[in-house]
C-alpha positions in Angstrom: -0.9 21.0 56.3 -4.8 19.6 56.6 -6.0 19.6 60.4 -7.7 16.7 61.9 -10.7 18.4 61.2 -10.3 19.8 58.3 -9.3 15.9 57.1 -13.0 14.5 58.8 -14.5 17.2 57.2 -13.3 15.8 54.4 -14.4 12.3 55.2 -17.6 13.2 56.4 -19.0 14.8 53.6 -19.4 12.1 50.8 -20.6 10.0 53.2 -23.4 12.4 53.8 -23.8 13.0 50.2 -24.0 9.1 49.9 -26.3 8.4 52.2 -28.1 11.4 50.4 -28.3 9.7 47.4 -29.1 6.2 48.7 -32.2 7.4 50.5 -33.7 8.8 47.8 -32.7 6.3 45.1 -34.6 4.0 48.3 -37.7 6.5 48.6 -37.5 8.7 45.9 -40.6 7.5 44.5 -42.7 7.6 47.6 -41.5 11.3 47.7 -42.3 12.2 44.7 -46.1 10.8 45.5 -46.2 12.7 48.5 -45.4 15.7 46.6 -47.5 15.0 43.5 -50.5 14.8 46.7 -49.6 18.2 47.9 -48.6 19.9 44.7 -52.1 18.7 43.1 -53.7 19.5 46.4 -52.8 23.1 46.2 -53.8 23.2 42.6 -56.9 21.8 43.2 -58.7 21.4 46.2 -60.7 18.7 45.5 -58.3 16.1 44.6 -57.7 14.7 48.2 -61.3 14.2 48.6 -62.4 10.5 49.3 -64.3 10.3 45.9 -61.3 10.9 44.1 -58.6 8.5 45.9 -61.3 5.5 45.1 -61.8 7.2 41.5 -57.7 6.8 41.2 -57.5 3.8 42.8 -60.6 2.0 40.7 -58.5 3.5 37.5 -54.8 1.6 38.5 -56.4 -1.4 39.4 -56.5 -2.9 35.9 -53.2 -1.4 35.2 -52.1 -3.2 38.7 -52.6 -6.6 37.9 -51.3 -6.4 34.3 -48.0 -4.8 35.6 -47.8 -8.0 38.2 -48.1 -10.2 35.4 -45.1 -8.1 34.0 -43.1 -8.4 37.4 -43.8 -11.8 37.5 -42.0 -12.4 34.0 -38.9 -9.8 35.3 -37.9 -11.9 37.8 -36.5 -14.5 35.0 -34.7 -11.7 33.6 -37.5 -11.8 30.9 -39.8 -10.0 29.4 -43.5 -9.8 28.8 -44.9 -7.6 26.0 -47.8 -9.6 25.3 -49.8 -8.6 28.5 -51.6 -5.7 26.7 -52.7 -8.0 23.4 -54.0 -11.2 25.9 -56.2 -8.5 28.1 -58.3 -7.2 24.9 -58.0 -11.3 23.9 -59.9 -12.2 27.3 -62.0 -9.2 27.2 -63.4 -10.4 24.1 -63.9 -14.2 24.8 -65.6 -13.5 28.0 -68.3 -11.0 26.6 -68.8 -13.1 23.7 -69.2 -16.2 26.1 -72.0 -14.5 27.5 -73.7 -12.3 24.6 -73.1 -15.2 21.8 -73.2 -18.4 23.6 -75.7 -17.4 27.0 -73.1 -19.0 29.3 -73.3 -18.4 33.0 -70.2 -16.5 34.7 -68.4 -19.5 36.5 -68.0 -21.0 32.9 -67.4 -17.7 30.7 -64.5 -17.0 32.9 -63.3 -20.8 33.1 -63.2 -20.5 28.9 -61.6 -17.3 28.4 -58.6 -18.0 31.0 -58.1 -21.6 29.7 -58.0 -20.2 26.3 -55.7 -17.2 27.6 -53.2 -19.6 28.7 -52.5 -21.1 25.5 -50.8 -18.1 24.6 -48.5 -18.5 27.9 -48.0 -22.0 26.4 -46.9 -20.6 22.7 -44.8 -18.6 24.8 -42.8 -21.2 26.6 -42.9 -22.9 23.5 -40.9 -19.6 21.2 -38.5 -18.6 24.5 -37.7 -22.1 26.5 -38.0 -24.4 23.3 -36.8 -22.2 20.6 -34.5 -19.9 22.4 -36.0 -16.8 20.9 -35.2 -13.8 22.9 -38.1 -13.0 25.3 -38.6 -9.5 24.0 -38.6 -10.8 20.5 -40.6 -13.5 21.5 -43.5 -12.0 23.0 -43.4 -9.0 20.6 -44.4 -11.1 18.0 -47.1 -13.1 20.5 -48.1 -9.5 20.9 -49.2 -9.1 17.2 -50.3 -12.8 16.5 -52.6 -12.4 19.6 -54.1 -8.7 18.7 -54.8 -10.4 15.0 -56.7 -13.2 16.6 -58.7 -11.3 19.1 -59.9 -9.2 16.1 -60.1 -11.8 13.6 -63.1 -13.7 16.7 -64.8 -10.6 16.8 -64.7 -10.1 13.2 -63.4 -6.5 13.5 -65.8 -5.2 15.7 -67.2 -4.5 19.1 -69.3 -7.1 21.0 -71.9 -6.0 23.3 -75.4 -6.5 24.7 -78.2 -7.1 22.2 -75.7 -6.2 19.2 -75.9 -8.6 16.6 -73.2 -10.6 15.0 -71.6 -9.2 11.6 -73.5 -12.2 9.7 -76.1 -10.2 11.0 -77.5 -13.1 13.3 -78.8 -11.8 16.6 -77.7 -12.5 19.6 -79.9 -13.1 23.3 -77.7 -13.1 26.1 -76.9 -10.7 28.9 -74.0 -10.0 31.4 -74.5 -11.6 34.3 -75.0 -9.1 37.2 -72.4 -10.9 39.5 -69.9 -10.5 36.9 -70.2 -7.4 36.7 -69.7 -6.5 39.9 -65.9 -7.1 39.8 -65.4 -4.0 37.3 -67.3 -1.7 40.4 -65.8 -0.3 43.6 -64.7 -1.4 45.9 -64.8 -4.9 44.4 -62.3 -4.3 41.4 -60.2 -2.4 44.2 -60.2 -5.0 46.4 -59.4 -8.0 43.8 -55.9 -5.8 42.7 -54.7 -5.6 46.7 -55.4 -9.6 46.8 -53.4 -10.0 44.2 -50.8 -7.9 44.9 -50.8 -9.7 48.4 -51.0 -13.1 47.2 -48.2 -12.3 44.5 -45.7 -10.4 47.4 -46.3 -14.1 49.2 -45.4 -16.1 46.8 -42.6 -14.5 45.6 -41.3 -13.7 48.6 -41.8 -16.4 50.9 -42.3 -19.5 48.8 -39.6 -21.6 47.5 -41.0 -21.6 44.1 -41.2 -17.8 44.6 -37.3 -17.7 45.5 -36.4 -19.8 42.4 -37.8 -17.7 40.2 -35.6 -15.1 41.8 -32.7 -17.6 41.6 -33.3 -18.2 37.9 -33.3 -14.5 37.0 -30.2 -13.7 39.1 -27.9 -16.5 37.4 -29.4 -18.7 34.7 -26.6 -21.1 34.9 -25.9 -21.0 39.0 -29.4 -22.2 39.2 -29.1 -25.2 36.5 -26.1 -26.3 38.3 -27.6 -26.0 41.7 -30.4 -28.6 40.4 -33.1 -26.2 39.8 -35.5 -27.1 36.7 -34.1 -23.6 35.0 -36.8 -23.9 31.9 -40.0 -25.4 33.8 -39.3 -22.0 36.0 -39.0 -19.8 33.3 -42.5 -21.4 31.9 -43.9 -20.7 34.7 -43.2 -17.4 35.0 -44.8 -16.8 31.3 -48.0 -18.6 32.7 -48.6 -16.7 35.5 -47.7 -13.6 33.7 -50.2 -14.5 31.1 -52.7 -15.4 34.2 -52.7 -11.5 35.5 -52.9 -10.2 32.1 -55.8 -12.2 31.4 -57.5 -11.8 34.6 -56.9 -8.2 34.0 -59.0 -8.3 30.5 -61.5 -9.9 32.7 -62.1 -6.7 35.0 -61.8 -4.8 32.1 -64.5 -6.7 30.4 -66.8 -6.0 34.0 -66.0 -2.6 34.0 -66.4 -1.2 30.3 -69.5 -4.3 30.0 -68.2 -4.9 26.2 -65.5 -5.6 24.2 -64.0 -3.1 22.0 -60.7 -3.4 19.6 -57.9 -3.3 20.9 -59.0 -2.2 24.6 -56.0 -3.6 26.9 -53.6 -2.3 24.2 -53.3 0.5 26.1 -52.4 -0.5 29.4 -49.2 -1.7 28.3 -47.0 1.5 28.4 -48.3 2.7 32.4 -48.2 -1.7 33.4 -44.4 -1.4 31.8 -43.6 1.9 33.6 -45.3 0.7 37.2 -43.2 -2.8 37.0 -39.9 -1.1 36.3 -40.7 2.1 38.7 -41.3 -1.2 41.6 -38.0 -2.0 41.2 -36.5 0.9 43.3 -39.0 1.3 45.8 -37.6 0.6 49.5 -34.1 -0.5 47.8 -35.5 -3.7 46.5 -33.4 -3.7 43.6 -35.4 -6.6 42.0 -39.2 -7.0 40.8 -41.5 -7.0 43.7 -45.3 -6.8 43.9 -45.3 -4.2 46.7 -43.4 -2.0 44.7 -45.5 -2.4 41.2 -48.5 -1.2 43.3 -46.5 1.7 44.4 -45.8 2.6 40.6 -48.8 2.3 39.8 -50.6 4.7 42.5 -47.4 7.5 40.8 -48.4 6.5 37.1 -52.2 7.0 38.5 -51.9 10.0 40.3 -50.0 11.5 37.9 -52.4 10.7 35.0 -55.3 11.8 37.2 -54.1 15.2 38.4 -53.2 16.0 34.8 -56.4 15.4 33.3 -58.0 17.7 36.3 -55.6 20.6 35.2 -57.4 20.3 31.9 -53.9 18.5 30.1 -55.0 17.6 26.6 -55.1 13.8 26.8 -52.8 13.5 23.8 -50.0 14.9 25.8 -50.7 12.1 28.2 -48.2 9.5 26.7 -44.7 12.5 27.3 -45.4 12.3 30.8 -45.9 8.5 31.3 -42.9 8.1 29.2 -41.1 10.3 30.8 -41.8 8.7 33.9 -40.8 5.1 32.7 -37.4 6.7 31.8 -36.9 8.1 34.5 -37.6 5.0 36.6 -35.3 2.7 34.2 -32.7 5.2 34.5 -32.8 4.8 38.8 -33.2 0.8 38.1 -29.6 0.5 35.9 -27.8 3.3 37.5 -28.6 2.0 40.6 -27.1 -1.1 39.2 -23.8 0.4 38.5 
C-alpha cells in the first residue's frame, strides 16, 4: 500500500518535470545564447570583444527589420514571402535614383518606398480581394517582384560612375548622409527604433491589438465589428514597409545594387520571426522576441564563420535552427 509520501512523491514529480519543460520552452532560447556566448568564447577568445558584438549586431540589423516586416504579417495568421524580393526591389530603385536620375536623398527614398508599397497593394489585392492563400500569394509576388527588379536594372549591377547597359553614362553620386544609415552605430540604432516602435504598436495600440484579434479568430473579429480585411491590408503594408526600408540600409551599406541582394535574408528574417515566437512564453509574434532570434541566428552565423565553417555549410545550421524553433512554436501549441 503507497505511503503518503510515497503518493506526493508521486505528485511532485511531474509537476517539477513540467515546470522544467515550461521554463525552458519560456527561455530556451535566451539559454541557448548564453551558451552559444560562452561556448564561442572558449573557442575563441576574441569573440566577446566590443568590436565583434557591434560587428554582429551591424550584421542582424538588416535581417531585423525584414523579420519585423514578417512578424507584422504573422499576427493575421498570414504570411509574408515576398520580404526578401521587395528589399533587392528597393535597393535597386534607390541607387538608381541617385546614380541615374541625380536626386537628392529625401526624394530617392520617398520614390523607392512609394513604389515599394505597390507591391503591399498587389498583395492586398491577390489575398483580401481574391482569397488566394497568403503563402501562395506572396510566393508568386516573390517571383513577379525579383523579375521586375531585374528587368529596371536590365540584369545588372548599378553603381557609382557605371554606365547604363545602352552604354549611356551616368553622373550622380550617393549622397554622404545616405549613407550613413548603412554605418555603425546608425544602421544599429535605426533596427532598435524599429523594433521599439513596432513592440508599441503592437502591443499597446488598439490597431496593434486588432491585428492580434484578427489572427487569433478571423470570424470572432468580423462579428465583433472589426474591419477583418482593411486589418489584414494593413498588415501586408507595413510588412512590405520594413522589407523595403530594409533594402534601403542595405542599399547604404553595400553603396550599390546587385541582383538579387535581399534574396538572401529571407531564410535567417523567416527563422528569427518564428524563433520570436517562444521567447518569454509569448506564444504569438512579437517584436521583442524577433530581435532575440535574430541576435541566435547572428551569433550563430558569426561564430561559425570564425571557426573557419565553409560558408556553404551555412544554410544546415540556419535551417536547422528554423526547425527547431517551428517545432517549440507548434508543440508548444499542443
Amino acid at each position: 500500500m503507497n505511503t503518503p509520501v510515497s503518493i506526493i512523491s508521486k505528485v511532485r514529480k511531474p509537476k517539477i518535470a513540467t515546470i522544467l519543460l515550461d521554463f525552458l520552452s519560456k527561455w530556451g532560447t535566451v539559454l541557448t545564447i548564453v551558451f552559444l556566448l560562452v561556448f564561442f568564447s572558449f573557442k575563441m577568445p576574441t569573440f566577446m570583444s566590443s568590436a565583434n558584438m557591434v560587428t554582429i549586431l551591424r550584421s542582424i540589423s538588416i535581417v531585423t527589420v525584414i523579420a519585423i516586416g514578417i512578424t507584422i504579417s504573422l499576427t493575421v495568421n498570414g504570411f509574408d514571402l515576398s520580404v526578401g524580393s521587395v528589399a533587392t526591389f528597393a535597393d535597386s530603385l534607390v541607387i538608381s535614383m541617385f546614380v541615374w536620375y541625380s536626386f537628392g536623398p529625401v526624394l530617392s527614398v520617398f520614390l523607392a518606398l512609394l513604389v515599394c508599397l505597390l507591391v503591399a497593394a498587389l498583395n492586398a489585392l491577390l489575398i483580401v480581394r481574391l482569397k488566394i492563400p497568403d503563402l501562395l500569394a506572396t510566393l508568386s509576388m516573390l517571383f513577379i517582384i525579383e523579375g521586375v527588379a531585374m528587368t529596371y536594372t536590365g540584369g545588372g549591377s548599378i553603381s557609382e560612375g557605371m554606365p547604363r547597359l545602352d552604354g549611356t553614362p551616368t553622373l550622380g553620386k550617393l549622397d554622404p548622409v545616405f549613407r550613413l544609415i548603412g554605418q555603425s552605430p546608425y544602421i544599429i540604432i535605426i533596427m532598435l527604433v524599429l523594433v521599439v516602435v513596432v513592440h508599441i504598436f503592437l502591443n499597446y495600440t488598439k490597431h496593434g491589438r486588432y491585428l492580434y484579434v484578427v489572427g487569433g479568430n478571423l470570424e470572432a473579429a468580423r462579428l465583433s465589428g472589426i474591419p477583418v480585411d482593411r486589418y489584414r491590408a494593413l498588415a501586408y503594408f507595413l510588412s512590405t514597409l520594413m522589407a523595403a526600408i530594409g533594402g534601403l540600409m542595405l542599399a547604404a551599406r553595400i553603396g550599390s545594387a546587385q541582383i538579387n541582394a535581399g534574396a538572401g535574408y529571407l531564410m535567417p528574417a523567416v527563422a528569427a520571426a518564428y524563433i520570436g515566437f517562444s521567447v518569454g512564453g509569448v506564444g504569438r509574434p512579437n517584436a521583442i522576441g524577433t530581435l532575440v532570434g535574430a541576435v541566435l541566428v547572428g551569433l550563430l552565423e558569426n561564430g561559425l564563420i570564425m571557426m573557419s565553417v565553409p560558408y556553404y555549410s551555412l544554410n544546415i545550421v540556419k535551417g536547422a535552427v528554423l526547425a527547431i524553433a517551428l517545432a517549440s512554436t507548434y508543440f508548444r501549441k499542443k
